[in-house]
C-alpha positions as CSV (number, residue, x, y, z in Angstrom):
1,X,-7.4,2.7,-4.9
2,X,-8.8,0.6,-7.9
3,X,-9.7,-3.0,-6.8
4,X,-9.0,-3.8,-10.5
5,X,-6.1,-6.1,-12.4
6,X,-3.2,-3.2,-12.2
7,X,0.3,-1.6,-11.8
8,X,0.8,0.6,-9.5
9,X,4.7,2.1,-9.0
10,X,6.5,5.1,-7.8
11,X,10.2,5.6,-7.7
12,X,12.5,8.1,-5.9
13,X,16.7,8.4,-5.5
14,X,17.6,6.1,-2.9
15,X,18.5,7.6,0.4
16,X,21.6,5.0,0.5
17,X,23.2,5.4,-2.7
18,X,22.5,8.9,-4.7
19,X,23.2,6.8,-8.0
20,X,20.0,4.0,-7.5
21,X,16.6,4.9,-7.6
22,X,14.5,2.8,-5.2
23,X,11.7,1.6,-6.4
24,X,7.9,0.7,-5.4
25,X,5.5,-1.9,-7.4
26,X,2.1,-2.9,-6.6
27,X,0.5,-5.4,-8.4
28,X,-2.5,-6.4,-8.3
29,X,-4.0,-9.4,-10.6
30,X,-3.9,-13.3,-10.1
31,X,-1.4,-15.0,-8.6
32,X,0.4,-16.7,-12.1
33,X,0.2,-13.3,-13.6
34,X,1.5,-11.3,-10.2
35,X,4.8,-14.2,-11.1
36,X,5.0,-12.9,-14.7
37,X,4.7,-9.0,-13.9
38,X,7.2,-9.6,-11.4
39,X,9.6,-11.1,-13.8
40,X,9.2,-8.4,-16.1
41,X,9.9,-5.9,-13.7
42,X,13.1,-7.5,-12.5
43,X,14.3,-7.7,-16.2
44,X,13.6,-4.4,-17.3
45,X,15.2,-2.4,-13.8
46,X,18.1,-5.5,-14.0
47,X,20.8,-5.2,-12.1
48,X,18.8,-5.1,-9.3
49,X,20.9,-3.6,-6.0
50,X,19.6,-4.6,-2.8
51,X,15.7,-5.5,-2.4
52,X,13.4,-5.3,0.8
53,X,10.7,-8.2,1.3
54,X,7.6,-8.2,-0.5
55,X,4.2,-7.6,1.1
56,X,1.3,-9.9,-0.2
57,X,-2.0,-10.1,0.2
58,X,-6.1,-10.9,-1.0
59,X,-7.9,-8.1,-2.6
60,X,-11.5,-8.3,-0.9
61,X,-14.4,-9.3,-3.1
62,X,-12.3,-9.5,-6.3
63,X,-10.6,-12.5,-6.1
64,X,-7.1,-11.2,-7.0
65,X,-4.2,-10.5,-4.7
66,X,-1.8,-8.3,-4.6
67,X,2.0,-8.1,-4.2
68,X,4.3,-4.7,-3.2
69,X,7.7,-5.0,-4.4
70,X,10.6,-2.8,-3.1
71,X,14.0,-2.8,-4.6
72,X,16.9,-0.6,-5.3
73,X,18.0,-0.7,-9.0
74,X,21.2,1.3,-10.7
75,X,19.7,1.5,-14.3
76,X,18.3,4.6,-15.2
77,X,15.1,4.0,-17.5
78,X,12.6,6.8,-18.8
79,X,8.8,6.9,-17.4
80,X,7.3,5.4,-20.4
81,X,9.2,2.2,-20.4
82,X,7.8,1.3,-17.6
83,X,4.1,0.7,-19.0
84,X,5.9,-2.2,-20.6
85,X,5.1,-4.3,-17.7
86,X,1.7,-4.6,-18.4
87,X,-1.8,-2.7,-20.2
88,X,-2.6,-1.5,-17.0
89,X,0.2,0.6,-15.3
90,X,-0.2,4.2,-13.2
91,X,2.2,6.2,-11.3
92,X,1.3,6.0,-7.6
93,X,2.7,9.2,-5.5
94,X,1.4,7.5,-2.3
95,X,3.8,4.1,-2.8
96,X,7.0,5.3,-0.8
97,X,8.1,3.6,2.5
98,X,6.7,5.2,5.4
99,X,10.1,5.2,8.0
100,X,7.7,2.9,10.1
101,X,7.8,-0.5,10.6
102,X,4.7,-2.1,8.1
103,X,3.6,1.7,7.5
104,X,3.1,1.2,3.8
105,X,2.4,-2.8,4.1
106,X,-0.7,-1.0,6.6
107,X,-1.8,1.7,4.1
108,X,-2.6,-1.6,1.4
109,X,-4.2,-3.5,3.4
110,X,-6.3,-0.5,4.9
111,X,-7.4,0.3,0.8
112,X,-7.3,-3.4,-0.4
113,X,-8.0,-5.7,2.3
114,X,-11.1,-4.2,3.5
């Protein structure tokens, strides 16, 4: 994983409710930006359902951070408007929760951390 200023996000239909898609974002870039990403995130996926605490953290040697957002969100968007959010957005397969306790929260600071 890039230790660069970045989007990361993957999305899949929630195991919950067959109607929300369940959503992963990591960002990684300075903290006032992480704040304005975030924000833009929220507004385009709003009405946000139900949301799972964020995992933050320092990316080694680059002097960013990072955040991971999880949320659950009933509006259906298409792939593209999610580069909105920033210049720097990817699709990341490997963002999905792990169905162990700080499995993916682990896996970030395994790549980003260290």
């Amino acid at each position: 994983m890039d230790k660069e200023r970045q989007v990361r996000y993957n999305s899949r239909r929630s195991s919950l409710n067959e109607t929300n898609n369940e959503w992963w974002f990591l960002i990684i870039n300075q903290n006032r930006e992480i704040i304005d990403i975030q924000q833009k995130i929220y507004t385009l996926l709003a009405p946000i359902i139900e949301e799972s605490p964020s995992f933050e953290g320092v990316v080694k040697g680059s002097g960013l951070r990072y955040k991971l957002l999880n949320f659950e969100s009933s509006k259906k968007i298409e792939p593209w408007e999610v580069s909105s959010v920033y210049r720097n957005v990817f699709k990341d397969l490997k963002l999905y929760d792990r169905g162990t306790k700080d499995g993916l929260s682990n896996l970030l600071a395994d790549h980003l951390e260290s």
